[in-house]
N, C-alpha and C positions, 0 to 999 in steps of 0.2 A: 479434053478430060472425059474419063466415059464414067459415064455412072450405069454399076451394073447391078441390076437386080437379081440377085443368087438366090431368090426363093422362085424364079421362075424361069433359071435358067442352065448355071452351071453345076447346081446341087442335084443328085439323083438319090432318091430309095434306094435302098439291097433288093429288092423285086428287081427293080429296074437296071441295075447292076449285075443279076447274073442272065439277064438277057442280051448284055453286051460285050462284044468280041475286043476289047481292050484294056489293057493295064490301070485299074483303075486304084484309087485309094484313097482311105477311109479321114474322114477331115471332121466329123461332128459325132457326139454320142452325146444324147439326152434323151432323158426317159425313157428309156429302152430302145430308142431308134437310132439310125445308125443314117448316115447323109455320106456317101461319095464322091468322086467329080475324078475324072480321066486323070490319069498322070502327064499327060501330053496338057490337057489345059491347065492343069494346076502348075507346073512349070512355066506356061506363057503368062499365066494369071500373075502367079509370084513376079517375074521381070517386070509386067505392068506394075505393079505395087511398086516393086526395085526404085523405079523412076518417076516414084507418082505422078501416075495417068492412070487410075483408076480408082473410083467411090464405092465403095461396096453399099448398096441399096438393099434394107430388107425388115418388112413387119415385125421382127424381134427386138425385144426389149434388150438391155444391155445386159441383165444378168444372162438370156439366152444368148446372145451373142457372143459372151465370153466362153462360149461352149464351143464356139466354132474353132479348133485348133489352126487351122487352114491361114487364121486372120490375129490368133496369139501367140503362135509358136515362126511357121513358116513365110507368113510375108503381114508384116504389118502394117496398114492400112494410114497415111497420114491423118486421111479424112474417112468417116464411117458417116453415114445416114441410117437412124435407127427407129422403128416405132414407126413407120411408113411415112417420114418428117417431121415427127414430134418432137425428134430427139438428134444433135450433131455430135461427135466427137471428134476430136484432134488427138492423135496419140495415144487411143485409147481411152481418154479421160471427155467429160463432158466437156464442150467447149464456153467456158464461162465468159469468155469476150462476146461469142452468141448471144447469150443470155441476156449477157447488157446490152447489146445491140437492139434484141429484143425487146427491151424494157423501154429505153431509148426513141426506139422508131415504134412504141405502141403496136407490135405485131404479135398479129399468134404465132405460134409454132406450128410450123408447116412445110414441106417442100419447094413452095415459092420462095419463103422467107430466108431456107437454107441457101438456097441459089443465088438470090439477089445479093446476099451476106460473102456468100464466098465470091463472086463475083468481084465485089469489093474488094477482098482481101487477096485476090491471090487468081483464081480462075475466068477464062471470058468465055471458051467454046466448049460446049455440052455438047455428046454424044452418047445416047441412052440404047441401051439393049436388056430386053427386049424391047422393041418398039411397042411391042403391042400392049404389053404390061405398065410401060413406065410413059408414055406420051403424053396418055389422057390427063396423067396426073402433073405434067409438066405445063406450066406455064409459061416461062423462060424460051427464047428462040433455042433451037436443039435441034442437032441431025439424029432421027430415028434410026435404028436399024433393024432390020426385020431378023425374025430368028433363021439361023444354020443349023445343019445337023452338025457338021465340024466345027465346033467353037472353040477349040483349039487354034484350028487353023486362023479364026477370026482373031483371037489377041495375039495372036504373033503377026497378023497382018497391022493390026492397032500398034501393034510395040513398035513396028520398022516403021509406020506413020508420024509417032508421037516423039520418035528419036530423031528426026529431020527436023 
């Protein structure tokens, strides 16, 4: 399962979008900004999603999250990590078997807690990207992965992995 952090990797500014020589499109509007990601990765993103094998990782709270089209409209996410661990969702909605797990196992809410929890329920092997962004904060045994320029090419290399 990869967990990926989209604030530090498949998301790009409009600066950064029209410096780039590919098909790209438009996946978030908040507050006046405007967040892209390649149409080549957001098709391999979306089949990741298809087959859940992938956690979308990221500092936003859930009202800004619901801004991310990318993750309400075209590929919905089983599992979200929200609030840099603070916060799980299943299906969109808070995950309230968490919560009692939480309550239960006397845990904060945290990254670990999400891990150990899903673990449990459903996942055993974490593979994080960026590496560099999300390792530190991993405690969980985890394959890192450093970052690519084509990270497209990267989830559709994950997709024919996670499909075997």
């Amino acid at each position: 399962m990869l967990l990926l952090d989209i604030d530090n990797s498949i998301l790009f500014d409009e600066a950064t979008m029209r410096t780039m020589n590919k098909p790209t499109l438009l996946v978030e509007r908040m507050d006046g900004n405007k967040q892209f990601m390649t149409m080549r990765a957001h098709l391999r993103l979306k089949r990741l999603v298809e087959i859940n094998q992938v956690i979308p990782v990221t500092s936003r709270t859930v009202d800004q999250f619901k801004h991310l089209e990318l993750f309400q409209i075209d590929a919905k996410p089983k599992w979200a990590i929200l609030e840099s661990g603070k916060t799980l969702l299943k299906e969109g909605k808070s995950d309230k078997r968490y919560e009692n797990w939480l309550r239960q196992h006397q845990q904060p809410a945290t990254m670990s807690s999400i891990l150990i929890y899903l673990e449990e329920v459903e996942v055993t092997n974490w593979q994080a990207y960026p590496a560099m962004t999300l390792s530190e904060r991993l405690t969980r045994p985890h394959e890192g992965i450093s970052s690519v320029e084509d990270e497209s090419a990267l989830l559709e290399e994950l997709f024919h992995r996670y499909q075997t």
